[in-house]
N, C-alpha and C positions, 0 to 999 in steps of 0.2 A: 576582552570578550571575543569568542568566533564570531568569525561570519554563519549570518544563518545558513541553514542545510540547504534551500532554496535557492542561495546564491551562491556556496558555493557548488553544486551541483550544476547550477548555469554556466559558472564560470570552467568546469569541466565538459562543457559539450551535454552536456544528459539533462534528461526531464527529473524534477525532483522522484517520482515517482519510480521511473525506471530505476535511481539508484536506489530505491527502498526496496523495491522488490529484488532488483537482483544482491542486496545486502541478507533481504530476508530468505531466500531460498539458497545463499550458501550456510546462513546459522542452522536452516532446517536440513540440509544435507547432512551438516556434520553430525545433530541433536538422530538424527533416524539412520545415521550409520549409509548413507548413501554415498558414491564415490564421487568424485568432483566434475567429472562429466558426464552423469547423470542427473534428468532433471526432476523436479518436484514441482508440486500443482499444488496451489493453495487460493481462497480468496480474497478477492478484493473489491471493495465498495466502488462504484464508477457513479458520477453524474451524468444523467440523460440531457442537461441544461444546452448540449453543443449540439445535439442531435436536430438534422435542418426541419423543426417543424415551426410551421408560422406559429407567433404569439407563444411560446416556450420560455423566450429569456423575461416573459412578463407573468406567465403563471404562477399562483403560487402555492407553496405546500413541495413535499421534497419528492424528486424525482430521480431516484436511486436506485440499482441495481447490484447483486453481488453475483462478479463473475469470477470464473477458474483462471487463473493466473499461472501459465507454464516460466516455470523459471530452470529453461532449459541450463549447466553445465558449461564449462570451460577446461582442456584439459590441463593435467595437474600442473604443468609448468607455463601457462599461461596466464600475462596477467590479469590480477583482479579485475581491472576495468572493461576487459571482455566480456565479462558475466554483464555488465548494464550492456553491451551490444546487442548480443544474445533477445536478453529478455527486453529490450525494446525494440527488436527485429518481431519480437512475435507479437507481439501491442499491437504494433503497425498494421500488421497482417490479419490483426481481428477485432481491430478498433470498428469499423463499421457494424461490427457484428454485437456491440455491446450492450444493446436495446436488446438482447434475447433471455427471456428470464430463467434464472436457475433450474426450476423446475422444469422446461423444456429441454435445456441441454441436459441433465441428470437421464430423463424420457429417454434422448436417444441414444448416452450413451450405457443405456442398461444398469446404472447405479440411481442411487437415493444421495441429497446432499449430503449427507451424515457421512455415506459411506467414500463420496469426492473430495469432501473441506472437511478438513479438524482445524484449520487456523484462519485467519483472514488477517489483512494488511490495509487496513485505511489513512489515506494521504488527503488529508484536512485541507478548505481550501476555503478564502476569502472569511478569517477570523479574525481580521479587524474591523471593529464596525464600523471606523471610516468608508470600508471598502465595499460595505453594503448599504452602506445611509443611501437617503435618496433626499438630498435639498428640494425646497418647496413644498413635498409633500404634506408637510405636518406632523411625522412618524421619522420619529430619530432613534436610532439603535445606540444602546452606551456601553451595554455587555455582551460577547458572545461565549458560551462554552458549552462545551460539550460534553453532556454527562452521564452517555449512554456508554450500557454494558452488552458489547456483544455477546452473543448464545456462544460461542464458538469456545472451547477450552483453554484456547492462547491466541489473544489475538495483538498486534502492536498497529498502537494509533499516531499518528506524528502529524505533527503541526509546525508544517519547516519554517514559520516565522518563526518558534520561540525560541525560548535560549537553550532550553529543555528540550530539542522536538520530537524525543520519540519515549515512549511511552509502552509500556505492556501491562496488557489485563490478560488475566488468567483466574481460573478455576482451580480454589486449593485443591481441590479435592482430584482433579486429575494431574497437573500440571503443581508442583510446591513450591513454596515460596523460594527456597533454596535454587532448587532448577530453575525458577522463575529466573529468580538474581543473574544467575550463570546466565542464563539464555540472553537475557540485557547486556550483560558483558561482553557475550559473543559480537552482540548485533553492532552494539560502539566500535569494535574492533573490525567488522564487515565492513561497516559504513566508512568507515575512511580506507580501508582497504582499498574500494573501488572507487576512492574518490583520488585517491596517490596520496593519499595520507601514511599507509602502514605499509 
């Protein structure tokens, strides 16, 4: 069996997330005919749970945000593992800013969500209910999953614990099964691309 995505992703210097994103904005360059140092903006789900507010990591009920995700480009003879430099040079650069809601970045940059994200990329986190239990309390967690269906037309959910961890849901009716398939195809082969796999 691999090692899971989370560790090997560690064990390459990078956040699991950074290689998701930068795996997912080179399948979507290819899939939209974009060149390979050009970038692509897509979203992604963030937790508000790190953000320094007192009593945060004790609140509860989900505290989530979907932001634009630039997954700028590497050029074409450079290698894959650039694209995770890239796209987690710009994280860095607007992680603080990630408490701002869609709908006000949309405001000022003169579009509508619709017309910013057609895809999103969420990087699942703390699915073992080991890892959320709370001893003493009285309230034991035995199952987590997750069984939500993004609005977005194509979106990939990954859970870099599993053995499986990524995943894509799509809309038949814009995105087909067929493409759907290919497009998974792509991202397998992204994903280790930038991890020195391919």
């Amino acid at each position: 069996s691999e090692m899971c995505i989370r560790d090997r992703a560690r064990d390459a210097g990078a956040g699991t997330a950074d290689v998701v994103h930068a795996a997912w904005g080179a399948v979507l360059r290819a899939v939209t005919g974009h060149a390979p140092g050009e970038a692509v903006v897509f979203g992604s789900t963030v937790s508000g749970r790190d953000v320094p507010v007192p009593g945060v990591t004790d609140a509860v009920g989900m505290m989530i945000n979907t932001v634009p995700v630039v997954a700028g480009g590497a050029g074409p003879t450079a290698p894959a593992s650039d694209l995770v430099r890239v796209v987690a040079g710009h994280t860095n650069r607007v992680r603080d800013l990630q408490y701002v809601g869609l709908t006000d970045i949309c405001r000022a940059a003169g579009t509508t969500a619709g017309e910013l994200l057609d895809t999103l990329a969420v990087v699942e986190v703390a699915l073992d209910p080991a890892e959320v239990s709370r001893p003493g309390t009285g309230f034991t967690v035995t199952r987590l999953a997750n069984n939500g269906a993004p609005h977005f037309p194509l979106s990939l959910v990954v859970d870099p614990s599993a053995e499986r961890p990524l995943r894509i849901i799509h809309d038949p009716a814009v995105v087909g099964d067929v493409r759907a398939g290919r497009i998974a195809r792509m991202l397998g082969s992204a994903v280790a691309a930038v991890l020195g796999d391919g």
